[in-house]
N, C-alpha and C positions, 0 to 999 in steps of 0.2 A: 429479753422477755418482750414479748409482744401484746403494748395494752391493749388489744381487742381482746384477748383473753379474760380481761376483765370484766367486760358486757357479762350482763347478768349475775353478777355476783350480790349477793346481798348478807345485811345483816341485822340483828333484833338487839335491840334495847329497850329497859324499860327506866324510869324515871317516877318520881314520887313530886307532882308541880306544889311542889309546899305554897306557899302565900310569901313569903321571906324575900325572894327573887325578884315576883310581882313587883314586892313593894318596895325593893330597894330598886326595882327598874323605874317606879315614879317618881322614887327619888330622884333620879339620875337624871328625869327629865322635866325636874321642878314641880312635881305635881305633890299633892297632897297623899299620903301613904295607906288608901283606903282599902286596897283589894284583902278581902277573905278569904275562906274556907268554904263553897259553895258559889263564888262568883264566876261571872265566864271571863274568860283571859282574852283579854286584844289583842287583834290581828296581829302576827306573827311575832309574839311576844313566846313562842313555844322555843323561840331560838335560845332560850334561857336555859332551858333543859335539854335533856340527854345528853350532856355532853363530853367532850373525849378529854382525858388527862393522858396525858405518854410521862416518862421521866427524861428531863433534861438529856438526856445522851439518844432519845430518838428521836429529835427535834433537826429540823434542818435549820439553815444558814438564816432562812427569813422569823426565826419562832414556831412555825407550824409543823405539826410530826411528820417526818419522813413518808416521803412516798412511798407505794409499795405494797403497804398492805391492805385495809379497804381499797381505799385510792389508786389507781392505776401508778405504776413507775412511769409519769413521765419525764423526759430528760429537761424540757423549760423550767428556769428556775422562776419566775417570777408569776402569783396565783393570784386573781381577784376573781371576785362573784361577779357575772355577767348581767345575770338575770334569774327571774324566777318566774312559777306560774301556781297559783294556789286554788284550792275549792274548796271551803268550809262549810261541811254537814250538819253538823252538831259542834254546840259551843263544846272547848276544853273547859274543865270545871276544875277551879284552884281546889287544893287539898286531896285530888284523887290521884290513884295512881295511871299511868297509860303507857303504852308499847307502841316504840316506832320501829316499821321496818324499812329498812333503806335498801335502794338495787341499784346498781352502775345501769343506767338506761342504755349510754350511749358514749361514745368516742370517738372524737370526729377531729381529725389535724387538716389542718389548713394553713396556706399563708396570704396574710397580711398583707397591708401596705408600710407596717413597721416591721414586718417579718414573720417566721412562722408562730401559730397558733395551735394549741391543742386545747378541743370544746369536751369537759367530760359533763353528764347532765346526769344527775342522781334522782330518785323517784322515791319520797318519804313517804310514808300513810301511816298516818297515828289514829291509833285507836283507844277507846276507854270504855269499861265494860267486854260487851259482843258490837259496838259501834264503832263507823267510822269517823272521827270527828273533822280529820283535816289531811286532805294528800297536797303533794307540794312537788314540783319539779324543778329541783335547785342546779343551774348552767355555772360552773367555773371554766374559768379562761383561766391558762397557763400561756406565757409570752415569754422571747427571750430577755435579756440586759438591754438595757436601750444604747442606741449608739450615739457616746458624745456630739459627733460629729455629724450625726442626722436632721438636719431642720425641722424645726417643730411643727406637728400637724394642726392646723388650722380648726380648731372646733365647730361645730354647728352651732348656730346661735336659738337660744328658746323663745318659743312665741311670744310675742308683746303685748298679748291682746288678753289677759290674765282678769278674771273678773274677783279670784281671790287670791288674795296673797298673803304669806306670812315670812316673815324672817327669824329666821335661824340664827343665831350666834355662836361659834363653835369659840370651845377653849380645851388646854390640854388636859383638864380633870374629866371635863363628860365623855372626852376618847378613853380615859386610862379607867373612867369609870368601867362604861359601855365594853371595853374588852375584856374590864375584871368579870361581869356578870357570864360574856359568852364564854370565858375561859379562852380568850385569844389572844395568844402570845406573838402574830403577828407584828412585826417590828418597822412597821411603815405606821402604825398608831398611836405609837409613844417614842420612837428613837429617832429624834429628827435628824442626824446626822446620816444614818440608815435610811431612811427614806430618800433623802438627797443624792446622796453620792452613789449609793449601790443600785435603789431604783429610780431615780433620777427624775424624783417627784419635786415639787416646790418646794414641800414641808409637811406636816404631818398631814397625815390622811384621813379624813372623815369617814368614816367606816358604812362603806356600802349597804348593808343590810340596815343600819341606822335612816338613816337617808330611805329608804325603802318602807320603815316603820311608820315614820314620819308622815309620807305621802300616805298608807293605809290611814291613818290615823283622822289624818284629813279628810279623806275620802269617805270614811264611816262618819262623820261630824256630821259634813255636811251633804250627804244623801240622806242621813236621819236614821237608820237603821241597820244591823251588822248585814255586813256583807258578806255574799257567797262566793261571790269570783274576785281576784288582785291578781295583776302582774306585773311585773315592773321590768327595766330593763337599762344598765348602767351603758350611759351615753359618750360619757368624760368623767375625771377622777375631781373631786374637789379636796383642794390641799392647800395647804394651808391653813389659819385663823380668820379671814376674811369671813365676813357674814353673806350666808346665801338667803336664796329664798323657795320655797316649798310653793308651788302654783296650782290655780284649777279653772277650767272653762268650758263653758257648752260648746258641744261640734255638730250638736241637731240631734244626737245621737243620745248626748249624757252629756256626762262630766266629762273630760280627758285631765290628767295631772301629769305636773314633773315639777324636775329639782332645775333650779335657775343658778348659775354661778354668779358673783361681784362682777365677771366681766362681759356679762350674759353669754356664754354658753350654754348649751345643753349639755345638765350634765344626768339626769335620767328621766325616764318617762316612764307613765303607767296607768292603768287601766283597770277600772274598778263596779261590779255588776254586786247591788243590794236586793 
């Protein structure tokens, strides 16, 4: 089968954003369990809903369902979110119901300086009512196994010059929370044996889209009002328990933000218009 075949495919879900989710997502992240029935929902906090259940026999090696069917067949086993690009219209309003459609945008293989890559980029636009409330252009990276015997690639390191900062403390319940809420049965965020030996990570993995939440989160704080444009874009993987930190600084321009590793890496950056 030949993934280009799968350019343009799409498909519709719809979803009921209860308050439940919401409020067990601030739980998750220490917060007070305030959100309603008519409140608007924080940036990219929709990733709570629509989301896909398979049954355990069409689940691949890593937890995640089989390639193949929305998702293109590609043959690299190993998938992380690269990046995304978001435009918020209108708030999503807890308690209603809204319809996402998804389209395969694009499929793009390439190689690496760790080997080959395949880039598929999915194009979401949820709506509630006859409105548009939020399109989203979410980038997965598929890569091969890493190879034991490859030296390891030298990170970029993130700016020093950070006028906020906060730190993060990861531990293995807010991952095993954080995946219960997405329904992600990826096994780099709770199987640290799996993570190690097969992907060839430190230790458990900090959940990309988490890390991406985080920086909106920020970003909406301290600009002072929601925002209409995010993007973000995964630099390096953070693995481990080690505490990072979430950053932000004027470039003349605005804000600019990213995720800071323990050993200053860059591990994502992002970009954000109120």
């Amino acid at each position: 089968m030949d993934v280009q075949d799968w350019v343009g495919r799409s498909e519709q879900t719809q979803d009921l954003l209860i308050p439940r989710s919401a409020q067990f997502m601030q739980a998750t992240l220490g917060q007070k369990t305030t959100l309603q029935h008519g409140d608007a929902l924080p940036p990219l906090w929709h990733w709570l809903y629509f989301l896909e259940a398979k049954p355990r026999d069409e689940l691949g090696r890593d937890g995640h369902p089989q390639k193949g069917g929305f998702v293109p067949p590609v043959a690299l086993p190993r998938r992380m979110w690269a990046g995304g690009r978001f435009e918020f219209q209108n708030p999503l309003v807890i308690g209603q119901e809204a319809t996402r459609v998804s389209t395969i945008q694009s499929v793009q293989e390439k190689e690496g300086r760790s080997g080959p890559l395949c880039f598929v980029t999915v194009r979401h636009e949820i709506r509630q009512g006859d409105q548009v409330s939020l399109t989203e252009e979410h980038d997965i990276v598929y890569r091969a196994d890493p190879d034991p015997n490859a030296p390891k690639p030298t990170p970029a390191q993130a700016p020093q010059h950070a006028e906020v900062s906060e730190q993060i403390t990861p531990d293995p319940t807010l991952l095993f929370r954080y995946s219960a809420l997405m329904f992600n049965g990826h096994r780099i965020h709770y199987d640290v044996d799996y993570a190690r030996d097969v992907e060839g990570y430190e230790g458990l993995v900090f959940h990309g889209p988490l890390t991406a939440t985080l920086l909106a989160d920020l970003a909406q704080r301290h600009l002072g009002k929601p925002l209409k444009q995010f993007s973000f874009r995964g630099v390096a993987p953070i693995a481990g328990m080690s505490p990072f930190h979430i950053e932000a600084a004027s470039d003349g321009a605005g804000l600019k933000f990213w995720a800071r590793r323990q050993d200053g890496a860059l591990a994502m950056t992002a970009k954000a218009l109120a």
